[in-house]
C-alpha positions as CSV (number, residue, x, y, z in Angstrom):
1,X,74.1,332.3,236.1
2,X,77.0,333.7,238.3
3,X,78.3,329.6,237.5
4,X,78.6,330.2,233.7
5,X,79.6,334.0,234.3
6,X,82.5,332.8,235.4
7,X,83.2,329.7,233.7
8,X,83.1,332.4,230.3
9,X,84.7,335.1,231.8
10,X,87.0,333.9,234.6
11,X,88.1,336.2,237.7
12,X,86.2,339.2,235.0
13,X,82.6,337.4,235.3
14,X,81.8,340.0,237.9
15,X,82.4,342.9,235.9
16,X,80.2,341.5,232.6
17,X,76.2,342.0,233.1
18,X,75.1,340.8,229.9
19,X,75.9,339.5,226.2
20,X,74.3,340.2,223.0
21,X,75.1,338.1,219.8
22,X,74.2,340.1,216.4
23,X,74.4,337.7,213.6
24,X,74.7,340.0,210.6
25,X,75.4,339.8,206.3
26,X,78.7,341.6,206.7
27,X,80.1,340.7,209.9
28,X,79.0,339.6,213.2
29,X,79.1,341.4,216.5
30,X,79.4,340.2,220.0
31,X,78.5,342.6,222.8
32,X,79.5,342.9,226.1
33,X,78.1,344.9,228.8
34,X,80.2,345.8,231.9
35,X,79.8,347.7,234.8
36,X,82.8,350.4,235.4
37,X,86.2,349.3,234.3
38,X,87.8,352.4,234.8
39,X,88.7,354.9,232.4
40,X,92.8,353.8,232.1
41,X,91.1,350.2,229.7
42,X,93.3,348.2,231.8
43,X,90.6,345.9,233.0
44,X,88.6,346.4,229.7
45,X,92.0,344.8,227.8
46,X,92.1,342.3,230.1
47,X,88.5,341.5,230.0
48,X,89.3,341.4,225.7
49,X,92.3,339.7,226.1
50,X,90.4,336.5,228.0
51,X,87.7,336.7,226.0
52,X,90.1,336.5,223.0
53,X,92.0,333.1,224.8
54,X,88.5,331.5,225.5
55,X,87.3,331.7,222.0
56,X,90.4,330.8,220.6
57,X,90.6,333.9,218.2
58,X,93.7,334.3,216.0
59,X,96.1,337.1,216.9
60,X,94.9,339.6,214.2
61,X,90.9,339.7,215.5
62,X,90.7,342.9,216.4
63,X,88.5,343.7,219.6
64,X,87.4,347.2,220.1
65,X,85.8,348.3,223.2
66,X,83.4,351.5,222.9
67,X,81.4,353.8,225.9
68,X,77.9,353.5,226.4
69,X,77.8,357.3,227.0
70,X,79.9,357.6,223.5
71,X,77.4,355.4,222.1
72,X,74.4,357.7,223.4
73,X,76.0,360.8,221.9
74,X,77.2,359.5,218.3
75,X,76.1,361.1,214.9
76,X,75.8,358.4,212.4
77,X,75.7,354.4,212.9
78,X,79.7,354.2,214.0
79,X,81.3,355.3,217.1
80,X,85.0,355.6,217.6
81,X,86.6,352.8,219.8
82,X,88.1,354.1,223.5
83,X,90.5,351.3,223.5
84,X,91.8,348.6,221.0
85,X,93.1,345.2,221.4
């Protein structure tokens, strides 16, 4: 697993602990869960930016990264992205 970790993820497969694919009407979602990456987003971005370069997604994608403990504490079905790539 730690293999294909990093052949996904590069130098950042140590930091990612687990996927989930949501296949949806409206658009589909692609979750990843990471340990800490501090609260500055650097390693977050970079994390977005590979993941961005391995699936060859065009320039306008937009990747937004929320906070589990965000998540927890939201009122409705949205929560408000931390960082943006």
């Amino acid at each position: 697993m730690a293999d294909l970790s990093f052949l996904v993820f590069g130098e950042h497969g140590d930091s990612v602990n687990g996927v989930v694919v949501q296949v949806r009407k409206r658009a589909d979602r692609l979750q990843l869960w990471t340990g800490e990456v501090g609260t500055d987003g650097k390693e977050a971005l970079s994390i977005g930016t590979h993941l961005k370069k391995a699936l060859n997604l065009p320039e306008h994608f937009r990747i937004r990264f929320q906070l589990h403990t965000d998540a927890m504490k939201r009122r409705g079905s949205t929560v408000t992205a931390r960082f943006q790539l």
